[in-house]
N, C-alpha and C positions, 0 to 999 in steps of 0.2 A: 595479527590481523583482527581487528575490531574497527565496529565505528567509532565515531569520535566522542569523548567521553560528553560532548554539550550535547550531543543527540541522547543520549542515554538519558541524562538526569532531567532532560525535559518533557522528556516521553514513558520516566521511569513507570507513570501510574496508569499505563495506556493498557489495553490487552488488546485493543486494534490501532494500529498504526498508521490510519487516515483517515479522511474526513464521512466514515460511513458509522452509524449507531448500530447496536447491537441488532434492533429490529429490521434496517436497511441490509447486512448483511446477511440475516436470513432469509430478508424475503429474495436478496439474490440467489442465493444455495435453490432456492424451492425454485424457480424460473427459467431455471435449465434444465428439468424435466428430467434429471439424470436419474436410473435407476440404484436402488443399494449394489457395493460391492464397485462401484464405480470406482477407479486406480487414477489418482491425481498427483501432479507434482506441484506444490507452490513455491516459485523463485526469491526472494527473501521475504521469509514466510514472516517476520517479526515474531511477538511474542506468540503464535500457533492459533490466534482466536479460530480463525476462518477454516483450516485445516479440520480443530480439533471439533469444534459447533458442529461441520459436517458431516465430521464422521459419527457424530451422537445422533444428530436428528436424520441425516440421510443415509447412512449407513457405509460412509465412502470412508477407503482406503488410500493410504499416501504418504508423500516424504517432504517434507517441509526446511527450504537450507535458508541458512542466515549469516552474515557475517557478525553479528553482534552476539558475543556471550553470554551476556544479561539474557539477550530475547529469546535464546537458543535455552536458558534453563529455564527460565518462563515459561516456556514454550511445553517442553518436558512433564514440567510440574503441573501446566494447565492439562495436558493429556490425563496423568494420575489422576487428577482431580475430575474429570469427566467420564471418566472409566475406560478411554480406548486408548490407550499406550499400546495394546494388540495390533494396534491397525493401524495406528499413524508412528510415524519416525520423524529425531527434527537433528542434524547434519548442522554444527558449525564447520562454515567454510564459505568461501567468496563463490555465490550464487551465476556471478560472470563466467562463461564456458561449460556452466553444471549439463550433462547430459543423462537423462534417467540412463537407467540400465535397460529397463527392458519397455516398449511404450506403452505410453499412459493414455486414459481417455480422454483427462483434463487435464492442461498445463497450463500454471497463471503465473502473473507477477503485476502485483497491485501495487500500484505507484512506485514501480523503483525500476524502469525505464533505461536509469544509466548504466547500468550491468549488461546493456546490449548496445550501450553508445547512443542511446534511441529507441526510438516507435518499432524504425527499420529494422533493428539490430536485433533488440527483445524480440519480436514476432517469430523471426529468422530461429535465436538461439532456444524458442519455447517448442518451435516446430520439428526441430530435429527429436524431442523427446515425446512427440504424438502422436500416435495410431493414425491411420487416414480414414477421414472420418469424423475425427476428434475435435473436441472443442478447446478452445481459449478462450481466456480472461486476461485482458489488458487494463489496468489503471491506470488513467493520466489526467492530469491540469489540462483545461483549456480557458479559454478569454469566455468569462460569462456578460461583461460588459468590455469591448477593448479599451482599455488605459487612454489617458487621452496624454500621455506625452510616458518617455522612458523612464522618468523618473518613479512615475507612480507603479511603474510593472517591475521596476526594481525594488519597490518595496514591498511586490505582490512575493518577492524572492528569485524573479526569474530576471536573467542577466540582462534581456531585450525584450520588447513589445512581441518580437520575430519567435521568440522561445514556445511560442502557442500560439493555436488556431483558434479561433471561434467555434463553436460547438459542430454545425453542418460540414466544416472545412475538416475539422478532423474526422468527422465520419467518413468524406470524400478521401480521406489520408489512408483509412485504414481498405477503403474500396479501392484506390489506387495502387494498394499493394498487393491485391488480388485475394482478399478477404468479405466474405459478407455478414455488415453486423446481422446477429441475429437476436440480439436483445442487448438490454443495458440497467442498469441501475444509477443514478444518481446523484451527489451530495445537496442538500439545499444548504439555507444557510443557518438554519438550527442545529442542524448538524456540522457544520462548518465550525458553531460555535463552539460546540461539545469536545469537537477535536481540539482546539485552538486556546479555549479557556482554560480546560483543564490542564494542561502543559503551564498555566502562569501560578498556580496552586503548587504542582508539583515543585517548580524554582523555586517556592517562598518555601514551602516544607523544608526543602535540601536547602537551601541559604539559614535557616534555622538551626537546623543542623551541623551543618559545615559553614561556620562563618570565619574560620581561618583557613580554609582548602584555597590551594590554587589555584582553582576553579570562580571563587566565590564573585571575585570583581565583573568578570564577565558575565554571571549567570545574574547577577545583579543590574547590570545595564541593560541585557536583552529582556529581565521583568521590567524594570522602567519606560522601555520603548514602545515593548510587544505589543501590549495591549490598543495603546492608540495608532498604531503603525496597522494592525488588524485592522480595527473597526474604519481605518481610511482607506486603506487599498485591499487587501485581499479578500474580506467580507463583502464588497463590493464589485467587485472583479473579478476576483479566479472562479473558475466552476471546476466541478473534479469529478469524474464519474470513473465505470467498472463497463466494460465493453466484452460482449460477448461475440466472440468470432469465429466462423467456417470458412476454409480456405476453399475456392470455389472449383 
């Protein structure tokens, strides 16, 4: 049970695993208003940035699951390294059906959507592990300009134009599911870039490295493509934000 090894080595040098900067995800942490000692769950947590930043600067407590190894000791290592291994815990294992044990105040799952089938699904499987009362953090893609034909939304990575909303429409998605946002954060496309760029660094390092790996032919064509397949569709079209929600 891991992700797939092209996820790893492209994302090897990430310590957040989308399109938010170090500064965008603290100023999210500080805008939920949440007191120290606050008990959170993050659904795959990657390699712990968000989890572990919180619990240093806000004082929060929590369990962080991931199915990838790599990001699950990453993850580990980044707690040691910020001094609260005390108070956060990070769980390999498939984040799909994860249920805290006991409930939390916060449960999120930033951009990884498909471990609940969906919007619907994640919100569903985040809520069985939340105090009522409690907040969520939802990450997702939406159309920041819509595609103007399917070809280009499939180079945004999404399988149809259908696969996202427009920015208003998904908010109306998450109010239609009897949620009210109550804040959000996010991505522009400096940041878009930071996530996105640095992933074609990390291939050329490991193509360096491993230039007789099994691996290498493919990781070599997706640095060949990436960059110009980026700067035509996804930098230009997807938008990606952090949604804060109360069930109403």
């Amino acid at each position: 049970m891991d992700l797939p090894r092209i996820f790893t080595i492209r994302e090897s040098g990430h310590r957040i695993h989308n399109p938010l900067t170090a500064v965008k995800l603290a100023s999210l942490g500080e805008s939920l208003r949440l007191a120290p000692g606050t008990r959170m769950l993050d659904l795959a947590s990657g390699s712990g940035e968000m989890l572990c930043t919180w619990a240093r600067d806000l004082g929060f407590t929590g369990t962080g699951v991931d199915i990838s190894t790599l990001f699950t000791e990453q993850a580990k290592a980044r707690a040691v390294e910020l001094g609260v291994a005390d108070r956060v815990r990070f769980l390999h294992g498939d984040a799909a059906g994860h249920v805290a044990d006991e409930p939390v105040d916060l449960a999120t799952c930033i951009g990884a959507t498909w471990i609940g089938d969906g919007v619907a699904g994640t919100i569903e499987l985040l809520r069985r592990s939340l105090r009522p009362g409690g907040l969520m953090l939802i990450g997702e893609p939406y159309w920041r300009r819509t595609p103007p034909d399917e070809r280009t939304a499939k180079e945004c990575h999404a399988t149809a134009i259908a696969d996202f909303l427009e920015l208003p429409d998904l908010i109306g998605r998450f109010q239609g599911l009897g949620y009210d946002v109550v804040e959000m954060t996010l991505a522009d496309q400096d940041s878009w870039d930071r996530y996105a760029a640095a992933q074609w660094l990390s291939m050329r390092r490991w193509l360096d490295d491993n230039p007789d790996d099994a691996m290498a032919r493919e990781v070599r064509e997706e640095l060949t493509d990436e960059p110009a397949r980026y700067a035509r569709a996804t930098r230009e079209h997807l938008g990606w934000g952090v949604f804060a929600l109360m069930k109403r």
